[in-house]
N, C-alpha and C positions, 0 to 999 in steps of 0.2 A: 504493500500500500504506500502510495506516496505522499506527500505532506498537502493535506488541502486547510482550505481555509476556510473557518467559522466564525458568523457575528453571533455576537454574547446580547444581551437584552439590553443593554444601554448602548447598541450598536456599535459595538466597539470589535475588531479583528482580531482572532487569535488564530494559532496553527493546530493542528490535530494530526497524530500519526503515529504508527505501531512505535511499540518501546524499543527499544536495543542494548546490548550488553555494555555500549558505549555513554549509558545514561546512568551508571552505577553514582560518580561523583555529583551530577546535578539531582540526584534523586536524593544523597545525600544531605544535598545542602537547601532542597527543599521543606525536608524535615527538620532540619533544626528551625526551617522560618517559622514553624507551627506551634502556634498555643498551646501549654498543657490540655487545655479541651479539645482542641480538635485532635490531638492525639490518643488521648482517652474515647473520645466517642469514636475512633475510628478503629484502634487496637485494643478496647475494653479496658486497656492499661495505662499506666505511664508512658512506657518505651520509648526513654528519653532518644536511646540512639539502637540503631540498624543494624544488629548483630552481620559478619561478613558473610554467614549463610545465608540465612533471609534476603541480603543483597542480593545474591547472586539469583537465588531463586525468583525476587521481584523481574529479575531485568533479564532473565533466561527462560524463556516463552517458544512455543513450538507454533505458534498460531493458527491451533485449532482445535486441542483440545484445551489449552491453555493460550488467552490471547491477554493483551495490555499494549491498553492507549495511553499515550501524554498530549497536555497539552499545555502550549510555548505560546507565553507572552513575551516576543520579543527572542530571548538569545536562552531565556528562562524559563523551567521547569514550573507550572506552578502548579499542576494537578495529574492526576494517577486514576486511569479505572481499568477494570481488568474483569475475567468469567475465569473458571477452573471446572472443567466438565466432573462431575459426579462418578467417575468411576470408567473405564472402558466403554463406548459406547451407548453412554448412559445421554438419555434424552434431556437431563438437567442439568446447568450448571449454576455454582456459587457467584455472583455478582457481589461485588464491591467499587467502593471509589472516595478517594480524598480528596480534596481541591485547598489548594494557601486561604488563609485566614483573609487577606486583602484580597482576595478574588470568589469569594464567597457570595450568595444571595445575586449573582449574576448570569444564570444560568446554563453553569458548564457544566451542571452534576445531567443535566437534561440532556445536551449535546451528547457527551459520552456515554448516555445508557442507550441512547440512539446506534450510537455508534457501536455499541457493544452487541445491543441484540442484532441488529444485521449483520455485523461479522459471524453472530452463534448461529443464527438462522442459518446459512449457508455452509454449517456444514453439521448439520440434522440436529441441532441441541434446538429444542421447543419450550421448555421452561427454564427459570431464572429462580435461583431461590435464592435470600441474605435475610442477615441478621444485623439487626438495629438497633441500640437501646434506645430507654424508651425517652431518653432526656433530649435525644437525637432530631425533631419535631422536623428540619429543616430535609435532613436525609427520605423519614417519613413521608413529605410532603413532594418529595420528588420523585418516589414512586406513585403513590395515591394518585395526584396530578395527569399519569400521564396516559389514561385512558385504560389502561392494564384491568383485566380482573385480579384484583391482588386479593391473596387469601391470607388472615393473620392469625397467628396462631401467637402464645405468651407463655414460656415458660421459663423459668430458673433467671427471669429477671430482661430479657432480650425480646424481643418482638421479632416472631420468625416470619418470613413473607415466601410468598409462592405464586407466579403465576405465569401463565402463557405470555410468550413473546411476537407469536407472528403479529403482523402489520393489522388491522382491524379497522372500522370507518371512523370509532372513537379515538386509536390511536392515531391516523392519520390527520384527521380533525383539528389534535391537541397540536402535532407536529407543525400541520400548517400554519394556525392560531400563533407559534412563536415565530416562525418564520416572517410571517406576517409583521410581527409589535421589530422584528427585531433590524427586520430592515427600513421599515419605517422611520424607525427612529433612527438607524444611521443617516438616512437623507434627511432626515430632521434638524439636524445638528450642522447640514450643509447652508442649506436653506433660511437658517434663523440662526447666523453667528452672533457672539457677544460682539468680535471682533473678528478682522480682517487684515493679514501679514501677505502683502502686495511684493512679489520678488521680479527682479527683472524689470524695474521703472526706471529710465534715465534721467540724468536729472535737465536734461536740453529740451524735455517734453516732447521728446521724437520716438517715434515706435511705441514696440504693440504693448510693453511695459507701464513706459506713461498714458497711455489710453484707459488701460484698464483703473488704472490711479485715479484717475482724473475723472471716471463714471462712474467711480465709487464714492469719492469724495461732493460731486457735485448732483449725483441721485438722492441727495441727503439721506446717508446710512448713516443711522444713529448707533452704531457704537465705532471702537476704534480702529481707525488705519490705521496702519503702520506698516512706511516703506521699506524696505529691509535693501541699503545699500554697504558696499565694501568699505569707502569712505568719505562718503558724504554724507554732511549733518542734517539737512535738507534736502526736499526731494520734492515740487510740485508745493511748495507756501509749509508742507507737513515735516514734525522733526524723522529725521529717518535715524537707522540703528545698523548696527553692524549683524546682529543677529535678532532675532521677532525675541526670543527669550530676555535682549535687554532695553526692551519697549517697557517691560514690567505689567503690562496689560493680557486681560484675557484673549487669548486667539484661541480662535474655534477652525477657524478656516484657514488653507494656504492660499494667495491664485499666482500661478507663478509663470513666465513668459522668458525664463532664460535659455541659453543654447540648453540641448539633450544632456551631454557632457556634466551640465553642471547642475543637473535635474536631482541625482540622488544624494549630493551634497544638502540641496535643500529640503529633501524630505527628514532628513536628520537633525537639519536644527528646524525647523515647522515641527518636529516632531517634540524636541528638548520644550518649547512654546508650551506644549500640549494641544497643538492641534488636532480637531476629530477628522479633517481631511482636508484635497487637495484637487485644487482645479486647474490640470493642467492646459492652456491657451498654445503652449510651442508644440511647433511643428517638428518635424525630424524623426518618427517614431515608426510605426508598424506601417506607415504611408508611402515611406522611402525604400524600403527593402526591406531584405533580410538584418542586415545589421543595426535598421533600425527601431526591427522587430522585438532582434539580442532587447536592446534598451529597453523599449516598453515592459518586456517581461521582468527585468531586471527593478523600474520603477516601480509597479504596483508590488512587485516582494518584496519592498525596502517598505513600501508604506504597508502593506499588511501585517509586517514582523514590526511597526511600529504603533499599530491599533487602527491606520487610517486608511480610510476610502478614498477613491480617486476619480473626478470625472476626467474624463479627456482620455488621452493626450489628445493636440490637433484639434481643441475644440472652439468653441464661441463665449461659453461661461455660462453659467447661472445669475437668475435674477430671482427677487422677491418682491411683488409690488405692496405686501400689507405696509399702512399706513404703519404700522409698527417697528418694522422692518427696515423698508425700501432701498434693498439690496439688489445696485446693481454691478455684478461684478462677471460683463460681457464688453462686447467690442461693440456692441449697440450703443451711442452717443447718449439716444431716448429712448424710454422704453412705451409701449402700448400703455394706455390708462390701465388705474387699476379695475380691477374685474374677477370675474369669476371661472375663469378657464385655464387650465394649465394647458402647459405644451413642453411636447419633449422633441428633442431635434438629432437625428444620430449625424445629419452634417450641418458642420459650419455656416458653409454659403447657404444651401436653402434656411437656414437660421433666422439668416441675414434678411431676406426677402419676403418670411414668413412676419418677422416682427415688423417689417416694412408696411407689409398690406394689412397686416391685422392696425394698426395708427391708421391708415386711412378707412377702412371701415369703421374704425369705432371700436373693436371689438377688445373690451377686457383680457388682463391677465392679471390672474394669481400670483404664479411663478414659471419661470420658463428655464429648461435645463438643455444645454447643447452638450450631448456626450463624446461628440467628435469620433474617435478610435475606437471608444465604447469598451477600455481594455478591462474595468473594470463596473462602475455605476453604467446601469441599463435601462430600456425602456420596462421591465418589470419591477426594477426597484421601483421609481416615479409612481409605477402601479400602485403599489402594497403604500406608498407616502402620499399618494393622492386621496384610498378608499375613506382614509381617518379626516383628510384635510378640511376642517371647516370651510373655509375659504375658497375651494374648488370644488366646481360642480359639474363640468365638462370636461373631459379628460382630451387631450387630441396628440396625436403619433406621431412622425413622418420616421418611418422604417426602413434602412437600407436592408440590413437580414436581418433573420432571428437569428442570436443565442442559444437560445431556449424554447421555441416553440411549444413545446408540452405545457410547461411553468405559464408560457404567455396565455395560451387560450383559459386555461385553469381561472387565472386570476383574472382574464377576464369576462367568464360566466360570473363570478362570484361579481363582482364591482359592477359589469354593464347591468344589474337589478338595480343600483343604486344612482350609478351615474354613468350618463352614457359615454361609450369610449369611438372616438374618430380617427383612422387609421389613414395616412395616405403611406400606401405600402407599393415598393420596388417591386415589377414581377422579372425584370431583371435575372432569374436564377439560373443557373446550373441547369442542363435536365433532369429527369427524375431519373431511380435508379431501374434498371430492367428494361423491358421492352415497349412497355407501357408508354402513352403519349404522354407528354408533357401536359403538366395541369395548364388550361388556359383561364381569360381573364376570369370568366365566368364560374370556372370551378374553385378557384381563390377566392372570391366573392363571397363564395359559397361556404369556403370554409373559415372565412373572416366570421360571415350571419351564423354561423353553429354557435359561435360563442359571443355571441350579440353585438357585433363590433361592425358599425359602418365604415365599409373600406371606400375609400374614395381614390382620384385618380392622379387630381392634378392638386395645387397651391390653394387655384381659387376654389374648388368645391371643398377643399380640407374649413375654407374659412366660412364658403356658404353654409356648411351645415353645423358650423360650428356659433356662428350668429345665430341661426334660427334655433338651436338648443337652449341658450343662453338665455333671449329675451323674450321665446316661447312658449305654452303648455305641449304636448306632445297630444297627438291626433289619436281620437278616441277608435277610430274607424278608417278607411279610404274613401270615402265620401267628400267628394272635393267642390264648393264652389263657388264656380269664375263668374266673377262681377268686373263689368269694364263699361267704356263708353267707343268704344269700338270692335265693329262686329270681326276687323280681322286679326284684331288680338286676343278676341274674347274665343272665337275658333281656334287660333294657333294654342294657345294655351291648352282648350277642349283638347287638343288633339293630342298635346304635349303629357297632359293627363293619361290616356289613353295607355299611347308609347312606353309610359312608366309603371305603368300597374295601377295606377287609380281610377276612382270613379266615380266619375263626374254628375252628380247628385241629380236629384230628379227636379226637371222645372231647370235646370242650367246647361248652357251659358247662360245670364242676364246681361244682356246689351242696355245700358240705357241710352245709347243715340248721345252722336257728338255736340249734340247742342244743349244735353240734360246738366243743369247747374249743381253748383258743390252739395244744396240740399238734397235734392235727387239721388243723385249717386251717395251722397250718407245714407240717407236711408235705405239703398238698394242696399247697401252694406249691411247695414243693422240687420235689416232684414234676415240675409245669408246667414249672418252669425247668430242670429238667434234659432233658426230656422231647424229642428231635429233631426229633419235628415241631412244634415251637414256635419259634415265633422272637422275641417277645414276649408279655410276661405283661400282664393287666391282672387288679389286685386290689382286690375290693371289699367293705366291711364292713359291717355295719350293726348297731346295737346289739341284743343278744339282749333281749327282754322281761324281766321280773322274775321270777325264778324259775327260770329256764330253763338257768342255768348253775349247774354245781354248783363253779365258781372264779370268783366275778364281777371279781374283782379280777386277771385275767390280762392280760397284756400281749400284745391280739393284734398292734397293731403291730410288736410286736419280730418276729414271726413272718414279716414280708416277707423274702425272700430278695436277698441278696445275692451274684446271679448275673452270668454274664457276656452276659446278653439283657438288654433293656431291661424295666422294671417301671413304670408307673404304679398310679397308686392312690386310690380315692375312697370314705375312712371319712368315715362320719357318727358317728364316736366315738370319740374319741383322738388322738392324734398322730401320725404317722408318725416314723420317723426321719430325719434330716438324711441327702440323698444319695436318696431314693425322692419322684421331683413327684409332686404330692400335689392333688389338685382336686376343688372343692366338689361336683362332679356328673359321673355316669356319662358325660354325651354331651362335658363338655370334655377328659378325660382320653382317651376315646377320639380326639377330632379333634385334639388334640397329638399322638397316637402316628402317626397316620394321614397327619400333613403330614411328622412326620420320617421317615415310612418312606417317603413318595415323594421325599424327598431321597436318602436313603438307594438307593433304585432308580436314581434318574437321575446315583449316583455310581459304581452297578454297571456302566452302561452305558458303552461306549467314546467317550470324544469324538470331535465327528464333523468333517470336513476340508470343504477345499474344492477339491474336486477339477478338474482340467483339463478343459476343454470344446471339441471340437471344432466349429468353425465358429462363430466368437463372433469378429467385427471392430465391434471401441468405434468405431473410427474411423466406418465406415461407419452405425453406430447414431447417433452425432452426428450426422451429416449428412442424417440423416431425419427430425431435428426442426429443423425449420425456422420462420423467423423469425412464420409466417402458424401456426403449429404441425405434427401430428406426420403419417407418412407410417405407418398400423400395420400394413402388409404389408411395408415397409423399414424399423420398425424392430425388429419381431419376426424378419424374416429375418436381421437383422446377428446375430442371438443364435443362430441358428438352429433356428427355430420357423416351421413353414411353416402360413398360413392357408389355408384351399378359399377357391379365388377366387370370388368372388361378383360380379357382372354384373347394376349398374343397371336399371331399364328404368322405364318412363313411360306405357308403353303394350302391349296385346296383342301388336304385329308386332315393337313392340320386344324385347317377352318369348322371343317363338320364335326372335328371330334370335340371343338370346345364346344358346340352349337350340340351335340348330345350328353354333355355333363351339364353347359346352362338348362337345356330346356327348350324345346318351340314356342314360340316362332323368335328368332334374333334379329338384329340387326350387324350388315357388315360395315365397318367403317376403314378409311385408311386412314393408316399409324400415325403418317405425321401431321403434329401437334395444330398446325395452320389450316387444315382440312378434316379434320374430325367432323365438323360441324356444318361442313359443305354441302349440304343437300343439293344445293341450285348447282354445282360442279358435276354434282353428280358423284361425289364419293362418298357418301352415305347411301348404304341400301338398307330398306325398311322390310318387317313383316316378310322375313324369308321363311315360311312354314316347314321345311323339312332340309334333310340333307340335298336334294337334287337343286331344290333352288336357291341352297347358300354356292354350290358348285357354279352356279350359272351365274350369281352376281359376283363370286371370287375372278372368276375369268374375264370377265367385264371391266372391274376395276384393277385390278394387277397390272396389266401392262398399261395402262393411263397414269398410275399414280402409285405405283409402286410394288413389290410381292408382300411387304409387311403390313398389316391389316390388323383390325379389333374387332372381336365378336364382341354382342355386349346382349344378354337378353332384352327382349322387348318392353317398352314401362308406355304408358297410359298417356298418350299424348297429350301437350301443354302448350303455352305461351314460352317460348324461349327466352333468357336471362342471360343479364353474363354479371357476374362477384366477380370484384380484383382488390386485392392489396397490392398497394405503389409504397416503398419509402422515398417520399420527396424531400429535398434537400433542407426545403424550408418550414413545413411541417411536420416532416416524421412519416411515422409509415399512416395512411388514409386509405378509406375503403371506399369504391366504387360500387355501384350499382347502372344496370340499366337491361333494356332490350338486346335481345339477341339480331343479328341479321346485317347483311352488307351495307343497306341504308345508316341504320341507326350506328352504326359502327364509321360508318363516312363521316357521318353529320357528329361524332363526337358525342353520344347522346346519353351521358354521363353522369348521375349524378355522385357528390363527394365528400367526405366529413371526415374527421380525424379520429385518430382514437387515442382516449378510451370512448368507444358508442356508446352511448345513452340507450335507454329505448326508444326515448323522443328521436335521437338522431334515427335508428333505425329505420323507424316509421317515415321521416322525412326523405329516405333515400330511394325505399320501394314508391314513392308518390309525386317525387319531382321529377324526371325524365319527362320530355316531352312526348316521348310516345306509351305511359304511365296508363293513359287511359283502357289502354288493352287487354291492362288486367282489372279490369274495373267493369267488363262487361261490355266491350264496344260491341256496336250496331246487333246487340243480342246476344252476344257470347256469354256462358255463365261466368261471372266473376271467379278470382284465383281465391287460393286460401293466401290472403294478405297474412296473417298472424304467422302463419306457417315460414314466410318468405322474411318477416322480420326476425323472429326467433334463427332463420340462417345466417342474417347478416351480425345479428349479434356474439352468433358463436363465435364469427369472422373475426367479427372487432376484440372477444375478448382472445383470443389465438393470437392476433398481431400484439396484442398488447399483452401478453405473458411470454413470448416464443420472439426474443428480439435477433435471433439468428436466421428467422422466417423475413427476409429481404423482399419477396413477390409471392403473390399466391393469384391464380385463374381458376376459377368455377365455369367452365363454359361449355358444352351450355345447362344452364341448370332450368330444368321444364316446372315450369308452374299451374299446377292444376285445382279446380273446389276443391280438391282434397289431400291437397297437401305437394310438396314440391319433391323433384328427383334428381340430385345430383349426379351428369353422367360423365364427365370429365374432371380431371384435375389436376394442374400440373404446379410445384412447386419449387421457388428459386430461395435456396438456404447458402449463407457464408458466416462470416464473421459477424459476434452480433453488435448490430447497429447501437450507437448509443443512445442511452435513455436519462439525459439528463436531471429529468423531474421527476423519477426514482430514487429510493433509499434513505440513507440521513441528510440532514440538511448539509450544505456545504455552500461555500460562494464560486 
């Protein structure tokens, strides 16, 4: 195991990693840090000092019947947990753990029980037992705490504990809950400094150094700057220091703009400061090359072995617009007014451009964070620091990849309940892995809405729809309607409705005719917004001719209602009022309305679970991928998913011998994998009722398509299907669903979701395909068994999601009938298994 890194509950870094024989002296000197109590409550005794057998023992670990973590604050040992399996093969082992007296009530006893049961887990121990005394309350509380069934038992003075370790919803629950507080509050402490040690300002007020000085100092941030120059007294009107630690002032924050070279010199004194982290603005790092990579990684270990976070390198800076606050420590001069919307930036330049147009629309900011290089602080941190943030209530993205996509969609079912998250996402990727197409726009889209996240495309719809969240209620329904004083915009709109999935309310358009005055058109407004069957209004102006009014000087703007439905709006004369989004053109106002109302849907709908599945053995699904690769009849049956057996053959006599151990009537198919399902080729033969006329269809297709052939008995004809698992680059592995057949297979006819599947997703995938209606009973057909076909796709999703060495898997075709569906194909692509980042213990 190699050393990762953990935030403690006050957001703070530390390292975690197996113990070694080389940790005898700092374990040592660990223990003399320790309190007579905490050496009593941990050893029952005094044990003032470490006998040299018990050394050797503590720090001589086989890692796996006997394992032990440490964890480094800094260069320093400060805490110890470890398991000792119960005997040869015994499914239980003794858990313990000490932590230093100064790193106490911070929650590193959590961390490393984390870490302890999944290292026991994997290699077959299932319970944990230890012994506490009872004066211990702290030790107690961190097992109790952490979802466990813990069983206690009291005898001869000790509180004996006992309980199952695997993962569970309440364990997971608790894990993510800290995860959650604990990254939060590291971007906390970025966001809300006491003070601020500015490195890399000249004192000639030139470069990227004095910039940031100078929109720090002139943003009015209330607490302290401090320049941090070699030797000058002054720096920008402010006294500056040779180091932040001889400012004598609290620094919470670095922001620093020196060459690369002199980057890790300053995390060490930022660091002496007690700085909780660092925003690095220089460029030179993972953007450059390879050796500028060396650095970056080099940077964030030097700040994580020093407790601190890092935005950047290569980035724009963070701001904070609370009145409290008003922290601007970017390359932005001015910031957007304050407001209620955060924004996170993974680049610079659109940063730049973002905070640009959001000033010219109007459009509030909370706090805005530019990650740049993203080496360290991500657009999921921001996440987990936005869900708590009073202050923000519109969350908005611009994504070049994910990290973490697992973590991302996660945190953002949870948070898009509360506030809505706006993504403008890069499709920019890699292609996906196997043979499968590449996800296009549509199916990103697709798996952006699984987890309630409006993806958008460009700058401007990231801000249209981030206006209309802002100073909007969210649309009860798709019931949209168009009030104008022009019939050809009050149409263009209808029809812009249409185009986007809405529905343009009964009784509209309303044209009031270009010579109907401000009252008129108010009250057509009123009207609409009062109106039931509305559930959003769109309002649109255009200037009367000359002559045409007999008030040319009315305010129709004022006339917009201020209802409790949503309003948009697209005059071509005047202003709106502040509180009504406002857009240059009929079709952007509409596709704002239209992406927040399928939020707004997907927030009506119940979230969906993951429900229990009979006959699902992981174990046995492991075991079917084997070292040569995969077994896809064992390892679809571990899930329970049964294929029609299919029976090789080479030759005619071969043909009819499998076709008299399946059974009559068969069908013949040829072998290879791209023609299985060729009817229209003509390499599938049906209903061949005896030996004579499997003879006559072997001879027939053999020399067209090959001598290798599939018998497969006969099953009850259906609707054709095609299941696929893709690992895509940017989401992980996602399951496909759609129609079988050379059209829907042309036309991409696909639908797609991530996993882990929900049931909700399930349902959502057999029902969205455009040719979906099929199985729904078109022009008289009896409907499929739907239930049947979701319970496959679920098994799908939970297989990809337990079995991460399962790279691709195809179901094709799989026949869906009233009575349930038949798997007759299956071919599976297994290697190395894919990583799963948003698995196991917490880590950063």
């Amino acid at each position: 195991m190699t050393t990762v890194d953990v935030l403690l509950s006050d957001g703070t870094t530390v390292q975690l990693r197996q113990i070694r024989a080389d940790d005898a002296t700092a374990i040592v000197a660990m223990h003399a840090r320790f309190s007579e109590r905490t050496r009593y409550l941990r050893y029952f005794s005094p044990y003032p000092r470490i006998p040299e057998r018990d050394l050797k023992r503590f720090v001589t670990v086989d890692h796996r019947d006997r394992e032990a973590f440490v964890v480094l604050a800094g260069e320093r040992i400060v805490a110890v947990g470890r398991y000792e399996r119960l005997g040869p093969a015994s499914p239980e082992a003794e858990v313990a753990f000490v932590v230093e007296d100064a790193y106490q009530g911070r929650g590193i006893g959590s961390v490393l029980l984390e870490h302890l049961a999944d290292a026991a887990g994997r290699h077959g121990i299932a319970h944990f037992v230890a012994e506490v005394l009872p004066a211990n309350g702290t030790m107690l509380r961190v097992f109790a705490d952490f979802g466990y069934q813990v069983q206690r038992q009291y005898a001869d003075g000790v509180v004996h504990l006992s309980f199952p370790i695997a993962a569970t919803e309440a364990t997971l629950e608790v894990q993510r809950g800290r995860e959650h507080r604990t990254e939060a509050r590291s971007i906390a402490r970025l966001l809300a400094p006491r003070g601020v040690a500015v490195y890399g300002a000249s004192t000639t007020g030139q470069g990227v150094g004095a910039a940031l000085l100078g929109h720090l100092r002139d943003g009015g941030f209330g607490g302290a700057v401090v320049p941090v120059h070699p030797s000058a007294a002054t720096v920008a009107g402010l006294p500056a220091y040779p180091s932040a630690v001889d400012a004598g002032q609290d620094v919470d924050l670095a922001v620093v703009a020196v060459a690369p070279e002199a980057v890790t010199e300053v995390v060490q004194d930022a660091a002496r400061a007690g700085a909780h982290g660092l925003v690095v603005v220089s460029a030179g790092f993972a953007e450059s090359g390879p050796a500028g990579a060396a650095a970056q990684r080099a940077l964030v270990r030097a700040a994580h072995l020093a407790g601190m976070r890092v935005v950047g390198p290569n980035c724009l800076g963070v701001a904070n617009t609370d009145p409290a606050v008003r922290l601007n420590a970017t390359l932005a001069p001015v910031l957007p007014a304050a407001g209620r919307v955060g924004v996170f930036s993974q680049s610079g330049a659109f940063g730049v451009a973002l905070l640009a147009e959001a000033s010219r629309r109007g459009l509030g900011l909370s706090s805005f964070v530019s990650a740049g290089n993203r080496a360290d602080v991500s657009g999921n941190d921001l996440l987990q620091y936005w869900q708590d943030d009073p202050g923000t209530d519109v969350i908005t993205l611009y994504l070049e990849t994910f990290g973490n996509p697992r973590k991302f969609a996660r945190l953002a079912r949870r948070i898009g309940r509360d506030k809505p998250v706006v993504a403008l996402a890069s499709l920019a990727r890699p292609p996906g892995v196997g043979d499968a197409p590449a996800l296009d726009a549509a199916a990103v889209s697709a798996l952006f809405a699984q987890s309630g996240v409006i993806r958008v495309d460009t700058v401007a719809e990231l801000l249209d729809v981030g206006v209309l969240l802002a100073h909007q209620p969210l649309p009860a329904g798709r019931r949209a309607a168009v009030v104008g004083n022009s019939s050809a915009l009050t149409g263009l709109a209808a029809t812009a409705c249409a185009a986007q999935g809405l529905v343009v309310a009964d009784g509209y358009p309303h044209d009031v005719g270009p010579s109907a005055g401000a009252a008129a058109y108010a009250a057509a407004l009123a009207a609409a917004a009062a109106d039931e069957r509305v559930d959003a209004v769109v309002a649109v102006f255009a200037p009367p001719l000359p002559g045409q009014l007999t008030d040319p000087e009315a305010d129709f703007a004022a006339a917009l209602p201020a209802a409790g439905k949503p309003v948009v709006a697209t005059f071509l004369a005047g202003r709106v009022p502040a509180g009504v989004p406002a857009y240059p053109s009929v079709e952007e106002a509409v596709r704002a309305l239209a992406r927040v109302t399928r939020y707004a849907d997907w927030l009506r709908r119940p979230p969906g679970a993951l429900p229990e599945l009979a006959g699902v053995d992981r174990s046995a699904g492991q075991a079917a991928l084997g070292p040569d690769g995969a077994d896809p009849a064992a390892l679809l049956g571990a899930y329970g998913i049964d294929v029609v057996e299919s029976v090789p053959a080479g030759s005619a006599d071969e043909a009819v011998a499998a076709g008299e151990r399946l059974g009559w009537p068969v069908a013949l198919k040829a072998a290879a994998p791209g023609l299985r399902h060729r009817l229209d080729l003509g390499a599938v033969r049906l209903d061949l009722a005896d030996a004579a006329a499997l003879r006559r269809a072997y001879q027939e297709v053999a020399p067209v398509f090959g001598a290798e052939v599939l018998v497969q008995p006969m099953v009850a004809p259906g609707v054709a299907c095609v299941v696929e698992l893709v690992e895509d680059p940017a989401f992980g592995p996602v399951v496909g669903f759609g129609l079988g057949g050379v059209a829907t297979e042309l036309l991409g006819d696909r639908a797609w979701r991530a996993v882990p599947l929900t049931d909700r997703d399930a349902a959502e995938l057999v029902d969205e395909p455009r040719a979906a209606p099929l199985l729904r009973g078109h022009r008289g057909a009896a409907p499929v068994d739907r239930a049947a076909l979701v319970d496959l796709l679920m098994r799908v999703g939970r297989l990809a999601d337990e079995q991460p060495r399962v790279r691709s898997l195809t179901l094709n075709p799989v026949l869906a009938r009233p009575d349930g569906v038949s798997v007759l194909h299956a071919t599976v692509g297994a290697g190395a298994a894919s990583p799963r980042p948003d698995t196991g213990p917490r880590r950063l």
